[in-house]
N, C-alpha and C positions, 0 to 999 in steps of 0.2 A: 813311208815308201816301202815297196816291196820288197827293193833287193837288199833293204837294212835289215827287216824282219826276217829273212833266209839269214843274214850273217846272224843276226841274234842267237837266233836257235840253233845252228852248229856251234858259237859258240857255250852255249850254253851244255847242249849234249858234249862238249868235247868237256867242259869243266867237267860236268857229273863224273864222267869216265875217267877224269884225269888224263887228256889224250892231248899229246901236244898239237900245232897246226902240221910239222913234221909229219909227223905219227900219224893224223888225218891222212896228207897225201899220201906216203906210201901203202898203207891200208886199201886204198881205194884208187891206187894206180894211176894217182896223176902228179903231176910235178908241184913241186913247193912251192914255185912259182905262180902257179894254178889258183893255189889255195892264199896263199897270201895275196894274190889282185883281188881277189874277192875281199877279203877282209880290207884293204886299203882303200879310204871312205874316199878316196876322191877318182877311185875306177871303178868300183863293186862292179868288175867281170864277174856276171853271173849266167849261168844257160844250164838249162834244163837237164841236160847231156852232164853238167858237172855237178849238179845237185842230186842225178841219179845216181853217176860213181861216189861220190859219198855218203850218200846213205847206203851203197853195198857195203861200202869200208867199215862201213857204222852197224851192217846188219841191220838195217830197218825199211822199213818199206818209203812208199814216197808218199803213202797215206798216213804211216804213222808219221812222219816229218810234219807233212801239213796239216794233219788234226791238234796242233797244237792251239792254244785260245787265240795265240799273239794274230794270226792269220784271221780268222771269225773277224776281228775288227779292226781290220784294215780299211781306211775307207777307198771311194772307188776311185777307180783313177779317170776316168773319163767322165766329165760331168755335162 
């Protein structure tokens, strides 16, 4: 699913970084609350508007977020 693989990969960028989920939201100007619905597997609140403020937080674009491999093989969702 899609909205596991966006938590994957901020998890993962915030491990590299050492950056707590904390640390995340205020970086990127959104509430802790924010960022932990997203990671809480039985809401993954995810939109595009809060995936954009954290990769500012993060300094990266939304092309580097999504050129990661985990994305390339996702399969599709509508079949």
């Amino acid at each position: 699913m899609v909205k596991d693989t966006v938590v994957a990969r901020f998890a993962q960028i915030c491990q590299e970084r050492k950056i707590t989920l904390n640390e995340l939201a205020v970086r990127s100007g959104v509430t802790p609350s924010t960022v932990y619905s997203m990671f809480e597997e039985k809401r993954r609140d995810v939109s595009i508007v809060t995936i954009k403020k954290l990769c500012d937080g993060l300094d990266i674009s939304l092309k580097e977020f999504f050129s990661a491999p985990e994305f390339e093989n996702l399969e599709q969702e509508i079949k």
